[in-house]
N, C-alpha and C positions, 0 to 999 in steps of 0.2 A: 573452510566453512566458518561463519560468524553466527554467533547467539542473537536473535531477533530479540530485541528491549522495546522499541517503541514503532510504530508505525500510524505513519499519520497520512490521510488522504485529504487533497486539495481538490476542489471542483469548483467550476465557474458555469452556471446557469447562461440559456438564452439570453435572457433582461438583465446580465453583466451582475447577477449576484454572485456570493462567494461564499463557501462554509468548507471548515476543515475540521475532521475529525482524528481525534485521538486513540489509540489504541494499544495500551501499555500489555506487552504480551503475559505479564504477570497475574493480570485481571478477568481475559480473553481467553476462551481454549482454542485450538487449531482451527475448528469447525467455523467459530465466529467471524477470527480474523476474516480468515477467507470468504465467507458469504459478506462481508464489510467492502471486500476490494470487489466483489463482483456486482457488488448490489446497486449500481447505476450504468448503464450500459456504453455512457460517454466518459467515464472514467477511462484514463491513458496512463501509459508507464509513468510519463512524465509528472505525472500529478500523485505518485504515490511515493511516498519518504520513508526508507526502511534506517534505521540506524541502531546500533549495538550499544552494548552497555555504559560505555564511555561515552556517548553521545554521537558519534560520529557515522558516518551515513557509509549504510553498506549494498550492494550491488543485489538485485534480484538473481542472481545466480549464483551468488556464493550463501546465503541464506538456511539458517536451522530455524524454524520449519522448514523443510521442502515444499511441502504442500500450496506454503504461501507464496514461493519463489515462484513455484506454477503458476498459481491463479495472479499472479502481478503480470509472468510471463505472456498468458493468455491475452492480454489486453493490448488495446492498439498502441504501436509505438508514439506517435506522436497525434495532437490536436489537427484534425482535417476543416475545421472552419475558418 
């Protein structure tokens, strides 16, 4: 399991807009992350960046929080538009 450092969500609007949010889990308590990954309902695994303290991008399954690995888990695998 990998120490969650930064998570950051991509999302792309109907009318081709785009925003990503940052979430440095230092700043975040568990409770926040999570209602952050679930708080758009077209948000996909695909669109969400977990990476560890070195910068480098770690798997929603191997993840400390657990909680967050869940709620990333929970979402649809890929974009269906």
């Amino acid at each position: 399991m990998k120490q969650l450092a930064l998570l950051s969500i991509h999302d792309v609007y109907g009318d081709n807009l785009r925003d990503t949010w940052d979430y440095e889990r230092s700043r975040f308590s568990n409770k926040d992350l999570v209602e952050a990954v679930l708080l758009l309902p077209n948000t996909t695994r695909t669109n969400v960046m977990l990476r560890d303290s070195s910068g480098r991008f770690i798997s929603y399954k191997e993840v400390i929080p657990e909680v967050v690995g869940d709620a990333v888990a929970s979402l649809r695998p890929f974009p269906t538009h």
